[in-house]
DORO-540744 format. One record per residue (C-alpha): chain; residue in one letter; x, y, z; residue number from 1. Coordinates in steps of 0.05 Angstrom, whole numbers, padded with zeros to 5 digits. Each point is the difference from the previous one (the first is absolute). Layout:
+------+------+--------+--------+--------+-----+
: unit : code :     xx :     yy :     zz : pos :
+------+------+--------+--------+--------+-----+
:    A :    A :      X :      Y :      Z : NUM :
...
+------+------+--------+--------+--------+-----+
//
This chain:
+------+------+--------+--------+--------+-----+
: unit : code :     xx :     yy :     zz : pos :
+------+------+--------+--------+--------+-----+
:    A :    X :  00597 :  02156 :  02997 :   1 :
:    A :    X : -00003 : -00049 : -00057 :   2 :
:    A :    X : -00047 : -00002 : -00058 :   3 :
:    A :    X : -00024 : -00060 : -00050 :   4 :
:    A :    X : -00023 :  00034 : -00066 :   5 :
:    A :    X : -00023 : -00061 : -00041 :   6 :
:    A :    X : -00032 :  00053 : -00065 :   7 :
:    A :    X :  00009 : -00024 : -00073 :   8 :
:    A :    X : -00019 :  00073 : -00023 :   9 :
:    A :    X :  00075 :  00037 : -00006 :  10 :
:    A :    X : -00044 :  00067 : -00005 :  11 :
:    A :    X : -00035 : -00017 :  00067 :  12 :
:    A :    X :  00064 : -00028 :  00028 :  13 :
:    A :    X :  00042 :  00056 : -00011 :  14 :
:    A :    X : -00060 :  00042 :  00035 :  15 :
:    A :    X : -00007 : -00032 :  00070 :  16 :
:    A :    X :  00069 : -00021 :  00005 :  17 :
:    A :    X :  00027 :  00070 : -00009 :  18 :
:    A :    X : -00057 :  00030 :  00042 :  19 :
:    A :    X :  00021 : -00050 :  00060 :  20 :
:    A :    X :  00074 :  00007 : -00005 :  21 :
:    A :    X : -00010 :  00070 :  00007 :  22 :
:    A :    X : -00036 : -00020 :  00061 :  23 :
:    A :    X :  00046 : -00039 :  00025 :  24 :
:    A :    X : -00013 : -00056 : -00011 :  25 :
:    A :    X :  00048 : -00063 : -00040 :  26 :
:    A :    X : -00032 : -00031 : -00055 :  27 :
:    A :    X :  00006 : -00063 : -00026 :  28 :
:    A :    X : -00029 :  00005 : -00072 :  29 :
:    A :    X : -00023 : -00075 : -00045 :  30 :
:    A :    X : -00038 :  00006 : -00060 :  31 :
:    A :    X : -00016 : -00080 :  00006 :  32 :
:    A :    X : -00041 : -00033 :  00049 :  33 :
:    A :    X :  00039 : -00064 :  00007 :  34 :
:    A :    X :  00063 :  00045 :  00019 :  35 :
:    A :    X : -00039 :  00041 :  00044 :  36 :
:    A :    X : -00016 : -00072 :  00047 :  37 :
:    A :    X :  00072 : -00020 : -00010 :  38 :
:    A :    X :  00024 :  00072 :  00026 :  39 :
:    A :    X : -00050 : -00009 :  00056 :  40 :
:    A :    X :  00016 : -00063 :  00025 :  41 :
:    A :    X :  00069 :  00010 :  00013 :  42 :
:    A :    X :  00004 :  00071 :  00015 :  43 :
:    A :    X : -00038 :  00044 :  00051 :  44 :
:    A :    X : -00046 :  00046 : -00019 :  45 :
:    A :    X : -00041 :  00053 :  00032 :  46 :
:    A :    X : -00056 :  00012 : -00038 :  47 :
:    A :    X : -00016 : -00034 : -00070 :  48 :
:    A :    X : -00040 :  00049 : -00051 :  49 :
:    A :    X : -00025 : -00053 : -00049 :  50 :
:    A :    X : -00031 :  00002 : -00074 :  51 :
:    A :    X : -00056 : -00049 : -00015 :  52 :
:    A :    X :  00021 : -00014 : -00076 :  53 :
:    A :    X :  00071 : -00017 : -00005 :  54 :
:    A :    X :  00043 : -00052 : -00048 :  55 :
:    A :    X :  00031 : -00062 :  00033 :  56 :
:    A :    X : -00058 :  00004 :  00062 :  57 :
:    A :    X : -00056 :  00040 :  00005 :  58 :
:    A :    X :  00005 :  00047 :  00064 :  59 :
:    A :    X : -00050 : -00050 :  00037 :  60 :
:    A :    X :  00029 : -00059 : -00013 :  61 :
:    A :    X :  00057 :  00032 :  00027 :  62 :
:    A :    X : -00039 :  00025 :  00066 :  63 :
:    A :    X : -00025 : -00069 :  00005 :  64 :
:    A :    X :  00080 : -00029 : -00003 :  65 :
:    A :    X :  00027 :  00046 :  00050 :  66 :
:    A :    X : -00061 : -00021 :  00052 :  67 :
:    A :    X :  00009 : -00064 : -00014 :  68 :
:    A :    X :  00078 :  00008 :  00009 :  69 :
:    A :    X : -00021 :  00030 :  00081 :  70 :
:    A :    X :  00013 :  00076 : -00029 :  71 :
:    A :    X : -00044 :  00047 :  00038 :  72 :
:    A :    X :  00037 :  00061 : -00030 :  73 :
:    A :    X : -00057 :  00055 : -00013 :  74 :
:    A :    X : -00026 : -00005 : -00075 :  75 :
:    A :    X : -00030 :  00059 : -00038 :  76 :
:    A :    X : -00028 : -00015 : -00069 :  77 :
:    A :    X :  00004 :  00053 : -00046 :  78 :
:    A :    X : -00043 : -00024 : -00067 :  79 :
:    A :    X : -00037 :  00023 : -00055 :  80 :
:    A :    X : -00053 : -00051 :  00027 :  81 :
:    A :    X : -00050 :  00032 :  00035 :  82 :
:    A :    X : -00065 : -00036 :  00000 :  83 :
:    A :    X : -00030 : -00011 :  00071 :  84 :
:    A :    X :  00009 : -00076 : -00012 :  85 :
:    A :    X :  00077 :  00015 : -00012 :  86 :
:    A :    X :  00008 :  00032 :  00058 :  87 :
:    A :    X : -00033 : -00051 :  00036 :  88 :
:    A :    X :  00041 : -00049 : -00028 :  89 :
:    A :    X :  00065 :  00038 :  00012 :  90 :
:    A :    X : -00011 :  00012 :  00075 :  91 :
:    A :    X : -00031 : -00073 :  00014 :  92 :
:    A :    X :  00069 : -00030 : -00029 :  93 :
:    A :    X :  00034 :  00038 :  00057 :  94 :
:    A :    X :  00018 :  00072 : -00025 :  95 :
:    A :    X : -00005 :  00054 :  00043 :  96 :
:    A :    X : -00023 :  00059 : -00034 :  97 :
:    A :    X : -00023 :  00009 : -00081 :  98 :
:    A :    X :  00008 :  00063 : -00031 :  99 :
:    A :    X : -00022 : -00002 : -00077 : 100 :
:    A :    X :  00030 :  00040 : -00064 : 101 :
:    A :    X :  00006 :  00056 : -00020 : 102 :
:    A :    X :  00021 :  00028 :  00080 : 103 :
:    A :    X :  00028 :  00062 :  00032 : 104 :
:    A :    X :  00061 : -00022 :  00018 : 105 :
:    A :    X : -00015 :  00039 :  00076 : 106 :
:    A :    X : -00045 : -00045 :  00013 : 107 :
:    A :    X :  00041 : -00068 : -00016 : 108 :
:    A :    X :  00055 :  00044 :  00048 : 109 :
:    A :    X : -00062 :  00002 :  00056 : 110 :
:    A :    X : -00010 : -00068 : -00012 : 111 :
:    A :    X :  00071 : -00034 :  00002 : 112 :
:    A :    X :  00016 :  00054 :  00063 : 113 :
:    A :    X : -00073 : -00025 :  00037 : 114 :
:    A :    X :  00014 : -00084 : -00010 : 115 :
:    A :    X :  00075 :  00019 :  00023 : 116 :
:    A :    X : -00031 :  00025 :  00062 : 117 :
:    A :    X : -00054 : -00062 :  00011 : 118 :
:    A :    X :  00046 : -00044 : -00007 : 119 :
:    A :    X :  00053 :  00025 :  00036 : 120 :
:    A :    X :  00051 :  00009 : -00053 : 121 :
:    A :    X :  00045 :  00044 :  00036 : 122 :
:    A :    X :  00016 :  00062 : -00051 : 123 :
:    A :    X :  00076 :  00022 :  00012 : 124 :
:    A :    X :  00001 :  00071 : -00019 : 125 :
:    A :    X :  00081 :  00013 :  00024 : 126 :
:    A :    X :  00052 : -00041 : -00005 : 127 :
:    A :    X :  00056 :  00003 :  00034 : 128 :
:    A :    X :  00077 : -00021 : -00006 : 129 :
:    A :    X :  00060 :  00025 :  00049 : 130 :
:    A :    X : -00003 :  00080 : -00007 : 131 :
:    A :    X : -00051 : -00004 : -00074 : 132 :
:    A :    X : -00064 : -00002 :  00006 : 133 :
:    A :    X : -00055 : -00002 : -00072 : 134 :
:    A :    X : -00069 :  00023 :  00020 : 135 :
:    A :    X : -00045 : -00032 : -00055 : 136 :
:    A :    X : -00062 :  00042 :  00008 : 137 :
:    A :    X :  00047 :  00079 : -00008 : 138 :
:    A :    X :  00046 : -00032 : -00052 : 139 :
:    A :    X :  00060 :  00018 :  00036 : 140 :
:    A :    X :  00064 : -00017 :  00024 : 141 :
:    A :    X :  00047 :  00022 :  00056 : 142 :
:    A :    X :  00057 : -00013 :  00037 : 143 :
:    A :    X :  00028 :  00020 :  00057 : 144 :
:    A :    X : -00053 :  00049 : -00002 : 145 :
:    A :    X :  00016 :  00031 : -00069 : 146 :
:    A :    X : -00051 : -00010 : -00045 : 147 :
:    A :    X :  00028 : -00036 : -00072 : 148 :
:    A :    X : -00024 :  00014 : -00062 : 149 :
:    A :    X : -00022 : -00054 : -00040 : 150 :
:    A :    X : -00025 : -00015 : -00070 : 151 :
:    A :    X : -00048 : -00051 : -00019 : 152 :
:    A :    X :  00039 : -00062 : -00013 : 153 :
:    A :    X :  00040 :  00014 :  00056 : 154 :
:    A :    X : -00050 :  00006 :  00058 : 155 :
:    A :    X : -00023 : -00073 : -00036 : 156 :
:    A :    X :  00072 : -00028 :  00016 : 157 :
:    A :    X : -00002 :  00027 :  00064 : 158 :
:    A :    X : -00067 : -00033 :  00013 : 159 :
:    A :    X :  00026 : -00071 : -00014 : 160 :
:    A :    X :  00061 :  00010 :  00038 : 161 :
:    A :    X : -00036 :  00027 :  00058 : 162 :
:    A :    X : -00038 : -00057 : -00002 : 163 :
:    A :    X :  00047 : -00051 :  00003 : 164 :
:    A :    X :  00057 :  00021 :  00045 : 165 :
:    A :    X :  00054 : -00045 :  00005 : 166 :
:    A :    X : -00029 : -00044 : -00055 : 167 :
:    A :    X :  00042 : -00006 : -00077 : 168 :
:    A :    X : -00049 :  00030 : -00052 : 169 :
:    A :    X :  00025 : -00022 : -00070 : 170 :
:    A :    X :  00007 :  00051 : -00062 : 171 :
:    A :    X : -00056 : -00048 : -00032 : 172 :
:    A :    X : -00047 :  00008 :  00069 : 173 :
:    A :    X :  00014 :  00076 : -00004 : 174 :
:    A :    X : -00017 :  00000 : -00079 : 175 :
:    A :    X : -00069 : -00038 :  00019 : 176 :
:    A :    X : -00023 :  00040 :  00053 : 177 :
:    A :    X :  00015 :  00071 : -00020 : 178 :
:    A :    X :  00001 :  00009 : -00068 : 179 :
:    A :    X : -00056 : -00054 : -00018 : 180 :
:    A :    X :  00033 : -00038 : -00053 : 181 :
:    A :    X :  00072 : -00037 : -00019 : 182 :
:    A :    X :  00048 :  00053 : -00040 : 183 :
:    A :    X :  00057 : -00031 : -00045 : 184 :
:    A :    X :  00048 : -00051 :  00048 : 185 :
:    A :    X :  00049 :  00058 : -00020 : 186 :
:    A :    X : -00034 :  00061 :  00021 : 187 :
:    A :    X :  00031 :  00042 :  00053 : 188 :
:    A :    X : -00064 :  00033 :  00020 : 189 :
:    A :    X :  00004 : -00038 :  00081 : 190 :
:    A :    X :  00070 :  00024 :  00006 : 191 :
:    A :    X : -00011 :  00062 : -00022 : 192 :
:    A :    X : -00052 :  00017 :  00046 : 193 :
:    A :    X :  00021 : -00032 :  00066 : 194 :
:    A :    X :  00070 :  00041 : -00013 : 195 :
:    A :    X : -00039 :  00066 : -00009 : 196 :
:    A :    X : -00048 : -00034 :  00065 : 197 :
:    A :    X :  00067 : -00009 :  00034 : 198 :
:    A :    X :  00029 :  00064 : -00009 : 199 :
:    A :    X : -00065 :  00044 :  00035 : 200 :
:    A :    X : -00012 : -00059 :  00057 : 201 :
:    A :    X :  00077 : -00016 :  00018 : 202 :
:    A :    X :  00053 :  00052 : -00030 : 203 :
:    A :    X : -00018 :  00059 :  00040 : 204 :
:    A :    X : -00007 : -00047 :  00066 : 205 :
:    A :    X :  00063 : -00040 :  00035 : 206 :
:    A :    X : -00033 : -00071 :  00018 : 207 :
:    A :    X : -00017 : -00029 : -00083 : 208 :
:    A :    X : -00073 : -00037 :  00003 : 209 :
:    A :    X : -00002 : -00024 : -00068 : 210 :
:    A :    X :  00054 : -00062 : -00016 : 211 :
:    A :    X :  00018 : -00035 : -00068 : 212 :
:    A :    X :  00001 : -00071 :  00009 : 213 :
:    A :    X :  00056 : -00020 : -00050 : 214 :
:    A :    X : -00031 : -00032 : -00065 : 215 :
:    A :    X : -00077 : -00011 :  00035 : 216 :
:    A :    X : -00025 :  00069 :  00015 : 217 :
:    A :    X : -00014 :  00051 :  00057 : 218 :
:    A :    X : -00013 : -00009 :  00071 : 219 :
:    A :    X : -00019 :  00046 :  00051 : 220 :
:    A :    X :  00013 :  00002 :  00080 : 221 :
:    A :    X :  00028 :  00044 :  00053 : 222 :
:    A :    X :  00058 : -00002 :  00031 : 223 :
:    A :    X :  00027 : -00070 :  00021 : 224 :
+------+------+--------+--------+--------+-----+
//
């Protein structure tokens, strides 16, 4: 399942995005609102937790873009503004729930896990590729029905693999989505993961999952 984090606040940010990744859950994470729309519109999202103040567009103004744009992805606004008139405001633009600052992060959980459910977001908790399956909720990997161990960055990878079987996913793709931000064109930091990914997942096994696409990235698929 997919999440929008449109939050200026890098403190607040770091917060929920860890909190639902730990969950489960992918995060998208923009600290602007114009991106946020831009992100939205050509992307699909599950759920979209959205600040009220934000630079570029304000988190209702950006609401008001993606209804206008035919989006009926679930909107939770997460804001310091918490007058009753605010709220009022927020939920008549089109936003499903409002939770206001400073929050348990529990209860945003509760929140994002009950407007996945009324809006029938289906929640994949397994995922499942040839003989490896990832269950999101334990953390864990197996195949072949031996369980793998692995660390953080590493599940991550495994994640956005698992999610797009078959599909190319570029070093810069696997930059953005699991370590948050670009490292040095030179780093080694993808490679040096997916070979430590690719020696626990495929190695010990005889049919290899995880391919190198010559000078583009990684793909990964079963047998063909």
């Amino acid at each position: 399942m997919r999440i929008l984090l449109a939050e200026d606040d890098k403190k607040t940010s770091d917060y929920v995005s860890k909190g639902l990744q730990e969950s489960g859950y992918h995060v998208d994470i923009f600290d602007d609102g114009r991106d946020a729309v831009n992100f939205c519109l050509y992307n699909e999202c599950d759920v979209v937790i959205l600040d009220r103040m934000m630079p570029g567009m304000d988190g209702l103004s950006v609401l008001k873009a993606m209804r206008g744009a035919g989006l009926e992805t679930p909107v939770i606004f997460l804001t310091a503004m918490g007058d009753v008139d605010d709220r009022v405001v927020g939920l008549s633009a089109g936003g499903d729930d409002y939770l206001v600052k400073p929050f348990h992060f529990s209860e945003l959980l509760a929140r994002v896990q009950a407007i996945s459910r009324r809006k029938g977001v289906a929640e994949t908790t397994k995922l499942l590729l040839h003989d490896l399956e990832l269950d999101l909720l334990s953390r864990t990997a197996k195949r072949q029905g031996q369980t793998i161990e692995l660390q953080t960055k590493e599940f991550s990878l495994l994640e956005v693999f698992m999610s797009n079987p078959g599909r190319v996913i570029t070093k810069t793709m696997l930059l953005e989505r699991v370590w948050d931000y670009t490292f040095d064109p030179n780093s080694t930091v993808v490679e040096t993961h997916v070979s430590r990914l690719r020696a626990k997942i495929d190695k010990p096994f005889d049919t290899p999952l995880l391919h190198t696409i010559r000078n583009t990235g990684y793909s990964m698929h079963g047998p063909r």
